[in-house]
N, CA and C atoms as an extended XYZ file, in Angstrom:
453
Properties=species:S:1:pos:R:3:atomname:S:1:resname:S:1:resid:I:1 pbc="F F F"
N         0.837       -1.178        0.000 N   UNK     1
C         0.000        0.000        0.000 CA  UNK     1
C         0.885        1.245        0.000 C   UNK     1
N         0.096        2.287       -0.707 N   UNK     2
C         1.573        3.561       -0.683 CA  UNK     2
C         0.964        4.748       -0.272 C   UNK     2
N         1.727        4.881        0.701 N   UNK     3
C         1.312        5.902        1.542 CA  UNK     3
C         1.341        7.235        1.197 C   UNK     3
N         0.450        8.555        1.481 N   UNK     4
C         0.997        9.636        1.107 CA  UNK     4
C         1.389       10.426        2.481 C   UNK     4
N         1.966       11.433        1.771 N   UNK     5
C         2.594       12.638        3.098 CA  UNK     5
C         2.427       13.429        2.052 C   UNK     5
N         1.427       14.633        3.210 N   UNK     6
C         1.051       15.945        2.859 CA  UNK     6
C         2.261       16.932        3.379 C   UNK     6
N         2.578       17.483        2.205 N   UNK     7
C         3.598       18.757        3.095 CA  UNK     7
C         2.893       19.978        2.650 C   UNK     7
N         3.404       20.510        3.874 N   UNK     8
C         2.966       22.179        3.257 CA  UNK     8
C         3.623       23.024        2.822 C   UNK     8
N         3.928       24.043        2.382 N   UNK     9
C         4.727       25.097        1.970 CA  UNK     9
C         4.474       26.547        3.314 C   UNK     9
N         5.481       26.970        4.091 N   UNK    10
C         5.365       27.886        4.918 CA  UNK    10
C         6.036       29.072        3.529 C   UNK    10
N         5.270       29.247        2.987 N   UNK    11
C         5.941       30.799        2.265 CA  UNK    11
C         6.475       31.795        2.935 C   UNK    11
N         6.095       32.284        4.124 N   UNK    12
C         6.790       33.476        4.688 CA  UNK    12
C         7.931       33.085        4.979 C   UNK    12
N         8.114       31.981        5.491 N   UNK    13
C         9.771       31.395        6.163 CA  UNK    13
C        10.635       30.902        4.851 C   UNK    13
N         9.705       30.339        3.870 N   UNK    14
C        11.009       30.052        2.517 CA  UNK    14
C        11.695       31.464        2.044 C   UNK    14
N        10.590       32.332        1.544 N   UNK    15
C        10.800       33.629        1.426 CA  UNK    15
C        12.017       34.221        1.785 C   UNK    15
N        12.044       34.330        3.661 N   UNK    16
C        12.799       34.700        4.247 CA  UNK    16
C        14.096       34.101        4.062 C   UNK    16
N        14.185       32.562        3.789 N   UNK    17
C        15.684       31.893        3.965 CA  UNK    17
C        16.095       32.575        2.293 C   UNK    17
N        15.429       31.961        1.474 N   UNK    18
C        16.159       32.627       -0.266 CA  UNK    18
C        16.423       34.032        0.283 C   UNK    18
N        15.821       35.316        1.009 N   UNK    19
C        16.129       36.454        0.747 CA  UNK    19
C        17.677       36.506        1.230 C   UNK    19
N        17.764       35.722        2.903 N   UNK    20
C        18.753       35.582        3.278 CA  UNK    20
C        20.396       35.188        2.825 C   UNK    20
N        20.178       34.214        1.664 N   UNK    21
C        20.714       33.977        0.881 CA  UNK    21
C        21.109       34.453       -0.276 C   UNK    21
N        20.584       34.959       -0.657 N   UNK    22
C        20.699       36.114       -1.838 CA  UNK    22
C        21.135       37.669       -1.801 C   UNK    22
N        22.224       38.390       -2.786 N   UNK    23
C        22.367       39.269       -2.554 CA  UNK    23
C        22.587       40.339       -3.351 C   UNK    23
N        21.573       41.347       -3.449 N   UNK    24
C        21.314       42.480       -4.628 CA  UNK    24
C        19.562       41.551       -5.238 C   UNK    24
N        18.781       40.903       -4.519 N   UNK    25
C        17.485       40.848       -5.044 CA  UNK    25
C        16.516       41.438       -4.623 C   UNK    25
N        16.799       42.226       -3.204 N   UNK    26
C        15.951       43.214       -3.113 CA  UNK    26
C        14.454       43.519       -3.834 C   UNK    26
N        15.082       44.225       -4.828 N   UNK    27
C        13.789       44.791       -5.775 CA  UNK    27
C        12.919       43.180       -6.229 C   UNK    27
N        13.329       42.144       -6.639 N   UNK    28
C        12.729       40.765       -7.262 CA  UNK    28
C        11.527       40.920       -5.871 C   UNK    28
N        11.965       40.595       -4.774 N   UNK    29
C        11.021       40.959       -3.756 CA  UNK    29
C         9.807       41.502       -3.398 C   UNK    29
N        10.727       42.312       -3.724 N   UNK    30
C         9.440       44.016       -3.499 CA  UNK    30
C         8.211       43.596       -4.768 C   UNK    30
N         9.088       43.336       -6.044 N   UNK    31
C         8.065       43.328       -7.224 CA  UNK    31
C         7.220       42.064       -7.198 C   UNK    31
N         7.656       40.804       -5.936 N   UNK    32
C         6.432       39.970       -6.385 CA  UNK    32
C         5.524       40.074       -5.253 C   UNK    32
N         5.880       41.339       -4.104 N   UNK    33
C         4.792       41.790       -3.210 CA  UNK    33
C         3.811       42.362       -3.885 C   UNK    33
N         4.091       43.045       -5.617 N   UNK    34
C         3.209       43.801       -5.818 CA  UNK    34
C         2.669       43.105       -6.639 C   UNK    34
N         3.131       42.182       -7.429 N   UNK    35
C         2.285       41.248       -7.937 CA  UNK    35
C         1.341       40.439       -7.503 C   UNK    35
N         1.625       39.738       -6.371 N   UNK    36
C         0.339       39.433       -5.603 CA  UNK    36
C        -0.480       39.992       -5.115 C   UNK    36
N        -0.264       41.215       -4.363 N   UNK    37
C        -0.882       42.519       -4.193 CA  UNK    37
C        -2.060       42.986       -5.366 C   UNK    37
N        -1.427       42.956       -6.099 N   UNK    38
C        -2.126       43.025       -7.349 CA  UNK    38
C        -3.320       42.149       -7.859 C   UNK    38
N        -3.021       41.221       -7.794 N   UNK    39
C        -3.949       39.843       -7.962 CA  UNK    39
C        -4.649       39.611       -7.359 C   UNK    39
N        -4.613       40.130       -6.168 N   UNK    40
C        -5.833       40.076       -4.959 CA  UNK    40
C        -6.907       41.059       -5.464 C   UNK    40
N        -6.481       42.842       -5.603 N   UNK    41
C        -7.205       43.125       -5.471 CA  UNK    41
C        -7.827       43.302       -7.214 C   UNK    41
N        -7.601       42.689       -7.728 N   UNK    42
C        -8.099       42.905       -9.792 CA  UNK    42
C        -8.824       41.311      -10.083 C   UNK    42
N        -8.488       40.093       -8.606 N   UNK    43
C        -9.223       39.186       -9.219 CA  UNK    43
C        -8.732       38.262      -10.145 C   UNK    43
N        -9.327       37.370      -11.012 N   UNK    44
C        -8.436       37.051      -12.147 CA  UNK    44
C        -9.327       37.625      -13.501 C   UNK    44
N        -9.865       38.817      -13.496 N   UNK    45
C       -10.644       39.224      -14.848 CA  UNK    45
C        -9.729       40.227      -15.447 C   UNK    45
N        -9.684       40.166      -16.364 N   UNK    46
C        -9.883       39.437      -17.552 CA  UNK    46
C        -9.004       38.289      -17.631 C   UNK    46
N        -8.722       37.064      -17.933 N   UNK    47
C        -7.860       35.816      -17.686 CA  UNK    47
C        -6.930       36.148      -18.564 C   UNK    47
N        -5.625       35.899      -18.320 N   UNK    48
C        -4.482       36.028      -18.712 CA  UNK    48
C        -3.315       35.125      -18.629 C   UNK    48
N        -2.529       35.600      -19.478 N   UNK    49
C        -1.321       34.320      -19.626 CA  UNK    49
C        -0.017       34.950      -19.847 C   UNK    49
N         1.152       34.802      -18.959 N   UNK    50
C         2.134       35.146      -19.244 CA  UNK    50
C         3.043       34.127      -20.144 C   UNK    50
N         3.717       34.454      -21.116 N   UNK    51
C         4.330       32.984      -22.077 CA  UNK    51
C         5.661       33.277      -22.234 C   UNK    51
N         6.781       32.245      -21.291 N   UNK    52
C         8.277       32.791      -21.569 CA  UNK    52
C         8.237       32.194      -23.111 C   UNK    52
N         8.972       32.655      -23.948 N   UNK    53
C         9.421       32.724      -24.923 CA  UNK    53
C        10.747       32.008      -24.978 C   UNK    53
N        11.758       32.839      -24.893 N   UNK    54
C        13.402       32.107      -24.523 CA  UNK    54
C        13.925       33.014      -23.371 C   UNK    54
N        14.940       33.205      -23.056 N   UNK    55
C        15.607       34.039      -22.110 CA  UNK    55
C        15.870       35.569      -21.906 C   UNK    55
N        14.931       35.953      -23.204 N   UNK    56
C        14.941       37.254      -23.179 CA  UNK    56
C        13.477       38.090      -23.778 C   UNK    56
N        12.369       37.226      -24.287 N   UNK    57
C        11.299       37.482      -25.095 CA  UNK    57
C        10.317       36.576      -24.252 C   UNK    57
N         9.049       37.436      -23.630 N   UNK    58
C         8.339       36.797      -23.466 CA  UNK    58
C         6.870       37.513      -23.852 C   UNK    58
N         5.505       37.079      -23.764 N   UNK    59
C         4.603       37.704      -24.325 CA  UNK    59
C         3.341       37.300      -22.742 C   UNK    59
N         2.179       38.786      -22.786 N   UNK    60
C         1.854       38.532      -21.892 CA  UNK    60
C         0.199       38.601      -22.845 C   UNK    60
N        -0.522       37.737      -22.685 N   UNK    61
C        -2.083       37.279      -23.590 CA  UNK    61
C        -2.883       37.764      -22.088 C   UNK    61
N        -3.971       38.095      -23.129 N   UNK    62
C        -5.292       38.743      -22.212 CA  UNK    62
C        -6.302       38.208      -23.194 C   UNK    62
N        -7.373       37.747      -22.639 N   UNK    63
C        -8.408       37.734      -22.999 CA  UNK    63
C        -9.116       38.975      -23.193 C   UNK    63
N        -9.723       39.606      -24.963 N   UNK    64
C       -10.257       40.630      -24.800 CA  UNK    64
C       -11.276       40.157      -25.493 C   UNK    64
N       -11.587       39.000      -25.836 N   UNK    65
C       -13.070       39.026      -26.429 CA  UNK    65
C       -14.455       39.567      -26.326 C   UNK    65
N       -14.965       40.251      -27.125 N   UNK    66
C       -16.158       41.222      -27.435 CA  UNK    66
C       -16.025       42.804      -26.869 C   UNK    66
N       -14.608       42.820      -27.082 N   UNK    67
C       -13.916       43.963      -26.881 CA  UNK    67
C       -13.566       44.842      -28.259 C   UNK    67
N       -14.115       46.347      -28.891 N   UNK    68
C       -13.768       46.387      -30.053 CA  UNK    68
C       -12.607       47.196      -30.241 C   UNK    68
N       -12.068       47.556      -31.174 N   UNK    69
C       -10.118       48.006      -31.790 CA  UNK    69
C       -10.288       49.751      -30.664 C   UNK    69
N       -11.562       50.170      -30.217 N   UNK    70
C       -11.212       51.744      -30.413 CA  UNK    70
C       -11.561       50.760      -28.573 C   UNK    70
N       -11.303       50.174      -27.677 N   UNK    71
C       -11.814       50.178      -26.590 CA  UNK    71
C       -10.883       49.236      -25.145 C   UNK    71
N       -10.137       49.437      -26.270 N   UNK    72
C        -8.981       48.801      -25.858 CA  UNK    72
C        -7.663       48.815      -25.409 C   UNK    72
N        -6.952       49.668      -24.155 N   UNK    73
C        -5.875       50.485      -24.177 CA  UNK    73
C        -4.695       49.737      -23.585 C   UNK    73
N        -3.408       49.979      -24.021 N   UNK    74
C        -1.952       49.190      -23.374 CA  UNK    74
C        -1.364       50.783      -23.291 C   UNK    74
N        -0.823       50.774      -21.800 N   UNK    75
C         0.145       51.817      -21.743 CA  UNK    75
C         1.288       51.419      -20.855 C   UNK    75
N         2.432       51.732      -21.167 N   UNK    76
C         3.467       51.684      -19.750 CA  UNK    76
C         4.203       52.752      -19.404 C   UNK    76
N         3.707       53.141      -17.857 N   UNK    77
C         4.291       53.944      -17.419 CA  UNK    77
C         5.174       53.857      -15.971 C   UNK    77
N         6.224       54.118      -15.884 N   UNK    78
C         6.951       53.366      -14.619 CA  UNK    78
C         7.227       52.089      -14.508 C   UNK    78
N         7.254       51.808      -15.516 N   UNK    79
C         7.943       49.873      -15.307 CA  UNK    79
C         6.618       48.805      -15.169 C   UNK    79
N         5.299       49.811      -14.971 N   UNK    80
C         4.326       49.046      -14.708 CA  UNK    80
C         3.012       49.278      -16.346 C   UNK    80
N         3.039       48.331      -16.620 N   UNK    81
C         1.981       47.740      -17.837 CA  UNK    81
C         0.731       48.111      -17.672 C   UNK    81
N        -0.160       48.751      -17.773 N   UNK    82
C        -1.371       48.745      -18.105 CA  UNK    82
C        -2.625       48.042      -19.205 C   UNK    82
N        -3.334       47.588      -19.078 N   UNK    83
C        -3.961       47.513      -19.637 CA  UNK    83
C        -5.800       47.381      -19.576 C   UNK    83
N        -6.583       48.343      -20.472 N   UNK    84
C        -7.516       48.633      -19.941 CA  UNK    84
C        -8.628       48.416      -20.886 C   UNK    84
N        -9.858       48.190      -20.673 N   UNK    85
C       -11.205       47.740      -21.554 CA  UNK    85
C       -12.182       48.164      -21.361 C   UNK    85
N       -12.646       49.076      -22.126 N   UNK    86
C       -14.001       50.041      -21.943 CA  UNK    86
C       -15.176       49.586      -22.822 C   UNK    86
N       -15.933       49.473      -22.860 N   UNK    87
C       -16.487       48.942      -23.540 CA  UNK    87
C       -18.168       50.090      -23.722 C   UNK    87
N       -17.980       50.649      -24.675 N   UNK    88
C       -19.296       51.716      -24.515 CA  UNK    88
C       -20.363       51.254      -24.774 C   UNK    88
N       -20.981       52.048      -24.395 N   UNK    89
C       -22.600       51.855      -23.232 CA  UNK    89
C       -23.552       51.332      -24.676 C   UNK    89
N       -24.031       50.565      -25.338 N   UNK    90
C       -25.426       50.506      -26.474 CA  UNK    90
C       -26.430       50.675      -26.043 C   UNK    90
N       -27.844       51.610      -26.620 N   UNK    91
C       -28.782       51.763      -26.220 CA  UNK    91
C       -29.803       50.716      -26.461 C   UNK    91
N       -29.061       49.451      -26.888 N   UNK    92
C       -30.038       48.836      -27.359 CA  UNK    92
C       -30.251       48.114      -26.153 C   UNK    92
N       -31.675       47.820      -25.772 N   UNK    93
C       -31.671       46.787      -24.433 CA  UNK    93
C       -31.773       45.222      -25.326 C   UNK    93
N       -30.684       44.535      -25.228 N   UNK    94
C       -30.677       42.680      -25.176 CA  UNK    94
C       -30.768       42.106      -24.267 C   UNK    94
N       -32.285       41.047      -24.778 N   UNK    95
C       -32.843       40.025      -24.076 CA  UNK    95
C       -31.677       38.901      -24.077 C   UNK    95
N       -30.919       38.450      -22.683 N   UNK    96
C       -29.988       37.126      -22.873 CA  UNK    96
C       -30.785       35.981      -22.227 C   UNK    96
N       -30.700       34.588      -23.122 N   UNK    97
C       -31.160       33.878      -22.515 CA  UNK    97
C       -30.335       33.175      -21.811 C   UNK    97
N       -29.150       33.637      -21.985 N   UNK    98
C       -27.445       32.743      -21.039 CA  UNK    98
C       -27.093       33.735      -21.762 C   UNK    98
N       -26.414       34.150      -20.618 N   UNK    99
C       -25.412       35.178      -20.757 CA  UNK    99
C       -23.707       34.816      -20.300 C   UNK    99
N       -23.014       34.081      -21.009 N   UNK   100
C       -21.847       33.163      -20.068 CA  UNK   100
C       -20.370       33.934      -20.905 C   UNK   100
N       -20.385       34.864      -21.790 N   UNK   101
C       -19.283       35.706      -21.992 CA  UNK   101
C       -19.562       37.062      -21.257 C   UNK   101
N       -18.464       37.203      -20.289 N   UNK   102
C       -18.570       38.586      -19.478 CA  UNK   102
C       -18.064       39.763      -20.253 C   UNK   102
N       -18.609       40.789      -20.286 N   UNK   103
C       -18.375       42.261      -21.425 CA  UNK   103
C       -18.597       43.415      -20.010 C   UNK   103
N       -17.658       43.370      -18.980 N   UNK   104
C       -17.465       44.159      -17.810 CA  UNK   104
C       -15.878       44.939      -18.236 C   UNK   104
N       -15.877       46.209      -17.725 N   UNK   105
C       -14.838       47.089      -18.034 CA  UNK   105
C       -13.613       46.439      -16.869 C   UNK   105
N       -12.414       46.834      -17.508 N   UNK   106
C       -11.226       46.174      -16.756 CA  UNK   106
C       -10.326       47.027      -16.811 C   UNK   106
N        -9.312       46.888      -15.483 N   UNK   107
C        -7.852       47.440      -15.449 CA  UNK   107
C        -7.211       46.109      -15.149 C   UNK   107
N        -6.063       46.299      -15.806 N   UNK   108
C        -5.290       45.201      -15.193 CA  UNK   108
C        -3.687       45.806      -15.421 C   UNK   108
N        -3.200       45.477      -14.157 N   UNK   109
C        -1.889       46.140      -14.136 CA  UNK   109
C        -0.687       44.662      -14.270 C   UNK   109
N         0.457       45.262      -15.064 N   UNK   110
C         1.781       44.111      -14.952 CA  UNK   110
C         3.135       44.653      -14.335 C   UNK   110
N         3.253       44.889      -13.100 N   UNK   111
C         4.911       45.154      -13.186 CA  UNK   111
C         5.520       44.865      -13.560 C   UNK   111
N         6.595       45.088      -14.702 N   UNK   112
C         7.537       45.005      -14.680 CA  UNK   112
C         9.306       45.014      -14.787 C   UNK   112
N         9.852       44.021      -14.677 N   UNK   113
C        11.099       44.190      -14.415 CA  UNK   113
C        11.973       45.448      -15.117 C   UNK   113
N        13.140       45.915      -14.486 N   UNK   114
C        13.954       46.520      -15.431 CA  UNK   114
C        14.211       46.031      -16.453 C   UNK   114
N        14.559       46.620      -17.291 N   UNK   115
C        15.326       46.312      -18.810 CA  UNK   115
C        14.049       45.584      -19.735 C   UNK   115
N        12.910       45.778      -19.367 N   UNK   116
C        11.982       45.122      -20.132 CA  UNK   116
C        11.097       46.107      -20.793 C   UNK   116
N        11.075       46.168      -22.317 N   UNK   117
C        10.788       47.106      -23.346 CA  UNK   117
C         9.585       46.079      -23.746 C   UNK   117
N         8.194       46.814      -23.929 N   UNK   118
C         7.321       46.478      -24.870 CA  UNK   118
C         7.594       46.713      -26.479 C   UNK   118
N         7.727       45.997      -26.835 N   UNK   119
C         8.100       45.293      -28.823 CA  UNK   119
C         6.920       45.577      -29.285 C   UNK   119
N         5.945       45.724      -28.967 N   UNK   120
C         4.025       45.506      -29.339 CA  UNK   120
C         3.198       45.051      -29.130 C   UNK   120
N         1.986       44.956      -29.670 N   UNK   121
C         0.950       44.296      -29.305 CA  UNK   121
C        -0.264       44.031      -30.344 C   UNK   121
N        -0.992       42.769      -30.432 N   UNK   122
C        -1.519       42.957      -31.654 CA  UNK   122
C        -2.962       41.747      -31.206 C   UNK   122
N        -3.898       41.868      -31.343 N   UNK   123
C        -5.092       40.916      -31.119 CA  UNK   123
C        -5.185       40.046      -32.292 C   UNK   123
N        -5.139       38.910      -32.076 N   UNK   124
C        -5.701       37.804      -33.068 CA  UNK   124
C        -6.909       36.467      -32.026 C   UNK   124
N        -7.926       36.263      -32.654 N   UNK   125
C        -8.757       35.440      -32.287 CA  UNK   125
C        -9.355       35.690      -30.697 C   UNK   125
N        -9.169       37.281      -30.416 N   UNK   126
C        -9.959       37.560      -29.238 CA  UNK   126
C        -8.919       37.670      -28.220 C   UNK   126
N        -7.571       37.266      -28.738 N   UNK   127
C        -6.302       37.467      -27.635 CA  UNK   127
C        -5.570       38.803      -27.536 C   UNK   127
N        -5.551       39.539      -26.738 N   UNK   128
C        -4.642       40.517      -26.553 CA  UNK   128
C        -3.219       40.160      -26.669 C   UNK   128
N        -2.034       40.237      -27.528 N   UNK   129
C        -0.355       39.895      -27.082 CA  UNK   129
C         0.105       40.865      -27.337 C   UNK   129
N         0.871       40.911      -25.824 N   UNK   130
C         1.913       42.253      -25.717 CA  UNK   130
C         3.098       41.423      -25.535 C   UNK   130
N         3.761       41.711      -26.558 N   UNK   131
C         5.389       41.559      -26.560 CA  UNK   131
C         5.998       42.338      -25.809 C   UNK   131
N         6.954       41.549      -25.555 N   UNK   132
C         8.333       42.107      -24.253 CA  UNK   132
C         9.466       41.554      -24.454 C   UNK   132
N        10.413       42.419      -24.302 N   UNK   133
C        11.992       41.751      -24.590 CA  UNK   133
C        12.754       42.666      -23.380 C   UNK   133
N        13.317       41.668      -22.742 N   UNK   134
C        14.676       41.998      -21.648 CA  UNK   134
C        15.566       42.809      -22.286 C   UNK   134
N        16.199       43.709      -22.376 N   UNK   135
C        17.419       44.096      -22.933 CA  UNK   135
C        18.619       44.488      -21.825 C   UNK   135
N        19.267       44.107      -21.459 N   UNK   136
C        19.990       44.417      -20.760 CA  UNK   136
C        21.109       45.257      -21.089 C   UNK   136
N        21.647       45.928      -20.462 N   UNK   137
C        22.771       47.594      -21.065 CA  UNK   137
C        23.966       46.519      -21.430 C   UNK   137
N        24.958       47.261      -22.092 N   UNK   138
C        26.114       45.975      -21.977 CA  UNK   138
C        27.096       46.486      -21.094 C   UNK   138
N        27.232       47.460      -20.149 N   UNK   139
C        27.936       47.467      -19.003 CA  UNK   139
C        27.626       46.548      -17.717 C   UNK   139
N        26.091       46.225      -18.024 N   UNK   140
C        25.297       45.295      -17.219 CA  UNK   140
C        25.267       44.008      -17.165 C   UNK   140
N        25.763       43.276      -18.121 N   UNK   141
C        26.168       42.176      -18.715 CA  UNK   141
C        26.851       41.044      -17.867 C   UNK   141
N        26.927       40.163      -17.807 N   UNK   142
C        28.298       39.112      -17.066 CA  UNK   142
C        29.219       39.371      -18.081 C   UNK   142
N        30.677       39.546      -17.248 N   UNK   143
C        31.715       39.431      -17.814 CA  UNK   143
C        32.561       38.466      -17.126 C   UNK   143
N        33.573       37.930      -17.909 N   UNK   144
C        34.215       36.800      -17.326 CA  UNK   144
C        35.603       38.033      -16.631 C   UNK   144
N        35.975       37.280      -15.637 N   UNK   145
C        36.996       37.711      -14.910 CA  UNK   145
C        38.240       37.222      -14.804 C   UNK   145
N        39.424       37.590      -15.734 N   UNK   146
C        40.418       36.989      -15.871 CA  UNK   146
C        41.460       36.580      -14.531 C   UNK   146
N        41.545       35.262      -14.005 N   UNK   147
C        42.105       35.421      -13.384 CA  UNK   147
C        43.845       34.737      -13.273 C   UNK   147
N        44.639       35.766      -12.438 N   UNK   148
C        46.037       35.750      -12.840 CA  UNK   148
C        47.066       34.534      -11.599 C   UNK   148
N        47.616       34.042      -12.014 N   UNK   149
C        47.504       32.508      -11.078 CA  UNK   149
C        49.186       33.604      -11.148 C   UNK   149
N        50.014       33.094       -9.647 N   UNK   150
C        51.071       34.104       -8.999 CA  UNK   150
C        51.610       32.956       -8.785 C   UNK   150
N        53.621       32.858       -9.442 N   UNK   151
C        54.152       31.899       -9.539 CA  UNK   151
C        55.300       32.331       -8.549 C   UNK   151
């Protein structure tokens, strides 16, 4: 018979040992306080998908379906992503007999990281994709460190 064992995850105390361990991540920190922060209070609407790409390109998908081209906004200001869905008012009153696609106005915010440039953004099949690429400075870079062996 095979037994299981439940473990738990204490997040505040893992948290604490990696921070302890680590040095110059500071900000990584701070930014996934605000990411969760974030997520609490926005919910998960509109549903979204972050997609690494390779090590420097990744793309972040939103659901904008029944969202139209003029109602639809991406801005970044401060390292932090915006994106927003208005959707104007029709005077027409519709009878739904199921109503199971939501057409509610949205903010949704993305921090993020330094060195990360929006490339664009373009809707296909009801998906919002905002491109992103890392660029890092090249003073910023790893460099190898020659070292001189003393005879």
């Amino acid at each position: 018979m095979t037994q299981l064992q439940i473990h738990t995850l204490d997040l505040p105390t893992f948290v604490n040992q990696i921070h302890r361990q680590t040095i110059g991540f500071d900000n990584l920190f701070d930014q996934l306080n605000r990411t969760f922060a974030n997520s609490k209070t926005d919910g998960n609407y509109p549903p979204h998908n972050v997609v690494k790409l390779d090590d420097t390109h990744y793309v972040i998908e939103v659901a904008v379906a029944g969202f139209a081209e003029n109602e639809i906004d991406v801005e970044l200001k401060e390292n932090v992503l915006t994106v927003k869905g208005e959707q104007e008012k029709t005077d027409k009153e519709i009878e739904y007999l199921h109503k199971g696609i939501s057409a509610r106005n949205f903010v949704r915010t993305f921090p993020l990281a330094e060195h990360i440039e929006v490339r664009g953004a373009t809707v296909k099949n009801g998906i919002l994709a905002i491109a992103l690429e890392q660029v890092v400075p090249e003073e910023q870079k790893a460099k190898k460190v020659q070292i001189t062996f003393a005879k």
